[in-house]
C-alpha positions in Angstrom: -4.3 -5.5 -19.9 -2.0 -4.9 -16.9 -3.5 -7.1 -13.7 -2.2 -4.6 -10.7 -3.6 -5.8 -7.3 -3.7 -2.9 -4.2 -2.4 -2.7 -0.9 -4.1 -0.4 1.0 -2.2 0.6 4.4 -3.2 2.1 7.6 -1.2 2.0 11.1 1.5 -0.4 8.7 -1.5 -2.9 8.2 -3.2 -4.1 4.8 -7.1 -2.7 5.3 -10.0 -1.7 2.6 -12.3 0.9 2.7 -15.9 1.5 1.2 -16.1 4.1 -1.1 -13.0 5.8 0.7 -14.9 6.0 4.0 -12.0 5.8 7.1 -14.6 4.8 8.9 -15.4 1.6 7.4 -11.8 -0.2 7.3 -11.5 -3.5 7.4 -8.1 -5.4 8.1 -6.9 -8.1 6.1 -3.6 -8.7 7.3 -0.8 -7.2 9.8 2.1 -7.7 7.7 1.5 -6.3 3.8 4.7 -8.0 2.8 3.4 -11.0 3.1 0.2 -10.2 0.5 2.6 -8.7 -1.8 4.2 -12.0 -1.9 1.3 -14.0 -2.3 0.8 -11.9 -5.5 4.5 -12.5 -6.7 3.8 -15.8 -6.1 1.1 -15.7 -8.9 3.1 -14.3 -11.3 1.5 -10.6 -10.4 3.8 -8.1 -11.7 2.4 -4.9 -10.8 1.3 -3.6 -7.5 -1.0 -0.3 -6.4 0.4 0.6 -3.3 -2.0 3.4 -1.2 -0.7 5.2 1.8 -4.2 5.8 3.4 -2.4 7.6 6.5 -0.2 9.7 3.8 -3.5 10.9 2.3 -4.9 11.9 5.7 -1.9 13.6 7.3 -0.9 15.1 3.8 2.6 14.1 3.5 4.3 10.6 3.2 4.0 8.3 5.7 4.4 4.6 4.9 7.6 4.5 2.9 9.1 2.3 5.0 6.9 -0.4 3.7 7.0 0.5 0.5 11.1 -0.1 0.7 10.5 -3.7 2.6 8.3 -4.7 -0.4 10.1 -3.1 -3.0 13.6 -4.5 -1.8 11.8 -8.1 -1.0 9.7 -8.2 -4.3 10.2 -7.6 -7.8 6.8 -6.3 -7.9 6.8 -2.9 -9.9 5.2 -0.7 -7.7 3.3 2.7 -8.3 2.6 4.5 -4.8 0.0 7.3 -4.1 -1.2 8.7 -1.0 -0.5 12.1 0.3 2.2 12.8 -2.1 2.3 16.9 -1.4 6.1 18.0 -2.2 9.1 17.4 -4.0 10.8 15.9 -0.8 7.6 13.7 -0.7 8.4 12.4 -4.3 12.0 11.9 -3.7 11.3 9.9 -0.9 9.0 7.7 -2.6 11.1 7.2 -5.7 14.0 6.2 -3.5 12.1 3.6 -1.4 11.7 1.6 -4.4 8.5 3.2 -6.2 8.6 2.4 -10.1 5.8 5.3 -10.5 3.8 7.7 -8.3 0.0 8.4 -8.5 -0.9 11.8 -8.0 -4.2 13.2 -7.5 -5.3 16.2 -4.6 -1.9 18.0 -5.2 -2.7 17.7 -9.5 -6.2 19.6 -8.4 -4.5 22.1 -5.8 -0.9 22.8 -6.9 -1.0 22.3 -10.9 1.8 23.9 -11.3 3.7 21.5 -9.2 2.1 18.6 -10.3 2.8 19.9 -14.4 6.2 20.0 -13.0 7.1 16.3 -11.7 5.8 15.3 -15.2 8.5 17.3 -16.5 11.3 16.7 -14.1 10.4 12.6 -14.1 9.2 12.1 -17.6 5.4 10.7 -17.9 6.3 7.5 -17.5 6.8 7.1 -14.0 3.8 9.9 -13.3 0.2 8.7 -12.9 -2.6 10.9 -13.0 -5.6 9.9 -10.3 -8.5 10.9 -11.4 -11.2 9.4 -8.8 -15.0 10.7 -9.4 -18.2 11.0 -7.6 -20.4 12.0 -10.4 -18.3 13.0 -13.2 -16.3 15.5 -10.6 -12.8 15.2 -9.1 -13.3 14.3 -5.3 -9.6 14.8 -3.4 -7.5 14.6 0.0 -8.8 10.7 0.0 -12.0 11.5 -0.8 -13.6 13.6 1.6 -13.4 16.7 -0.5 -15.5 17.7 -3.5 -13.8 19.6 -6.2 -15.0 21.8 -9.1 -13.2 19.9 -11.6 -15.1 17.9 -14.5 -13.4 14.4 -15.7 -13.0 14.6 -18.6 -11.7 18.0 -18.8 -9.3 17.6 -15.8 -7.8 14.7 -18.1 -7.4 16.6 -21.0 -5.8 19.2 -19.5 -3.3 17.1 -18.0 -2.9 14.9 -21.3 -1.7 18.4 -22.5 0.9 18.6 -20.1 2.1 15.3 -21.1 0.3 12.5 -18.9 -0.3 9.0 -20.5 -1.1 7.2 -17.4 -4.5 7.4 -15.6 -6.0 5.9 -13.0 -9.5 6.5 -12.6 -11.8 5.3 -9.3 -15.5 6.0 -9.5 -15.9 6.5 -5.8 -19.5 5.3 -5.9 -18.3 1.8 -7.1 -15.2 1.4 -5.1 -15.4 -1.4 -2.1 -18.9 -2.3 -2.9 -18.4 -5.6 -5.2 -21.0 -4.6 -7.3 -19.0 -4.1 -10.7 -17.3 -1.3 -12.6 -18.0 1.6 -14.1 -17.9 0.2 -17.9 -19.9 3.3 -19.0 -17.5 6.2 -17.7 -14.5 4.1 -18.5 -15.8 4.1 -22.1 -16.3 7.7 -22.3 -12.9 8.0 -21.3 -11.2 6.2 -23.7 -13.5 8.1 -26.3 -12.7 11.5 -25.7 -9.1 11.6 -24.2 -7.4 9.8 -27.0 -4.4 7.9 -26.1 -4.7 8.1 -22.4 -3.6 4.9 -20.9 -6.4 4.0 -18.6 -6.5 2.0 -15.2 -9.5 0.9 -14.0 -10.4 0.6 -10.6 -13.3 0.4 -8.1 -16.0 -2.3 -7.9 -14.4 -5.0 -10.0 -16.2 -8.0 -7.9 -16.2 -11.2 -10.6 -13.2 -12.1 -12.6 -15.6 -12.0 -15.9 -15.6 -8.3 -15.6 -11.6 -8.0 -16.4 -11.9 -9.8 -20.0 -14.6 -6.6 -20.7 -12.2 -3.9 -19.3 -9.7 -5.3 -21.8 -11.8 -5.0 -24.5 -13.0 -1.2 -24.0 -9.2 -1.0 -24.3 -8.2 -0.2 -20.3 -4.4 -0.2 -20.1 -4.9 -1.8 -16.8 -6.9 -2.9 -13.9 -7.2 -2.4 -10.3 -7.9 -5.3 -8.1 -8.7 -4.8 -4.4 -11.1 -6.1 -2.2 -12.7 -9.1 -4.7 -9.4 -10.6 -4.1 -9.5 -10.4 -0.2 -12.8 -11.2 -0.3 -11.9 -14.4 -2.4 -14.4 -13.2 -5.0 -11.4 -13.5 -7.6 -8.7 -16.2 -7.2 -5.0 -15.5 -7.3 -5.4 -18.6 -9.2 -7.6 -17.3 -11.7 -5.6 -14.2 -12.0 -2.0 -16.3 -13.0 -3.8 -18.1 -15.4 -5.2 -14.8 -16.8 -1.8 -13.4 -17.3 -0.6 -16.6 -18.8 -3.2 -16.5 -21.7 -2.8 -12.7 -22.3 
């Protein structure tokens, strides 16, 4: 199972939010660089990269830090936040992203999303799925959609996705453990999907059970700025897998 830490950036700073509420960010550090080193450092390979201003304002916005860590790093990097247009893609590709997470514009314009599979091969396209309840919740979570799961998934596994990240919004920020239930459901009925986890993973004994449901990989956020999970404990982790 893939270890992939996340930056989370607003105003060009590394922050983390509670269940996807602006209103509760807390900053970590000024310079996101220097985190994405520190994970490098570790022998992290992968890195979830969230342009929290991008999903606000509905177009790109932090690519420029995506290039300084992409061209600084050999951190593979998939970027999502506010990804609305082709230009938006193009930009994020040639600032260094290795994939793109899509989610609001895969619920509002699936005809454009269906097409970036296409045009960039379903290797470099993620599908985010984030849920509140079983339902697709969009433009950084403050909207409610009408779209089930499991369902929305599917659909897109027709089209071609393999890579999935799914956040269950009522977990994510809170420490208090993943959603082993939903993530188990999801491996059950979309066969094949290759599943990231993320959202509430708050003790490093949680990761060895992801694995075993069979997650593709993990997202690690705020139990690593909160010191809950060691960098340390992470680089020995991808030594034994």
């Amino acid at each position: 199972m893939r270890i992939i830490p996340a930056i989370d950036i607003i105003d060009a700073k590394c922050v983390r939010l509670s269940k996807g509420d602006y209103s509760t960010k807390k900053v970590y550090n000024e310079n996101p660089l220097e985190i994405a080193k520190q994970f490098e450092a570790h022998g992290i390979q992968h890195l979830h990269l969230v342009d929290l201003d991008g999903a606000k304002s509905k177009h790109i916005v932090n690519y420029k830090i995506l290039e300084e860590i992409a061209s600084r790093t050999k951190l593979k990097i998939d970027f999502g936040g506010g990804l609305k247009s082709d230009e938006d893609l193009r930009i994020a590709f040639e600032s260094g992203a290795k994939q793109i997470t899509g989610g609001s514009i895969a619920v509002k314009d699936k005809s454009l999303f269906s097409s970036w599979i296409q045009q960039y091969g379903n290797e470099k396209i993620i599908l985010g799925a984030d849920a509140k309840e079983e339902k697709i919740a969009i433009s950084g979570w403050q909207e409610d959609s009408k779209e089930e799961l499991i369902p929305f998934i599917q659909e897109y596994q027709e089209e071609g996705i393999q890579y999935v990240i799914c956040t269950d919004i009522s977990k994510d920020g809170m420490l208090e453990g993943p959603s082993f239930q939903l993530y188990q459901k999801i491996l059950e009925e979309c066969q094949g999907v290759k599943l990231i986890a993320s959202g509430g993973i708050s003790t490093f004994k949680e990761l060895p059970k992801l694995a075993e449901l069979g997650c593709e990989g993990t997202i690690i956020g705020k139990a690593i700025y909160e010191n809950r999970i060691s960098l340390k404990q992470l680089e020995n982790y991808i030594l034994e897998s």
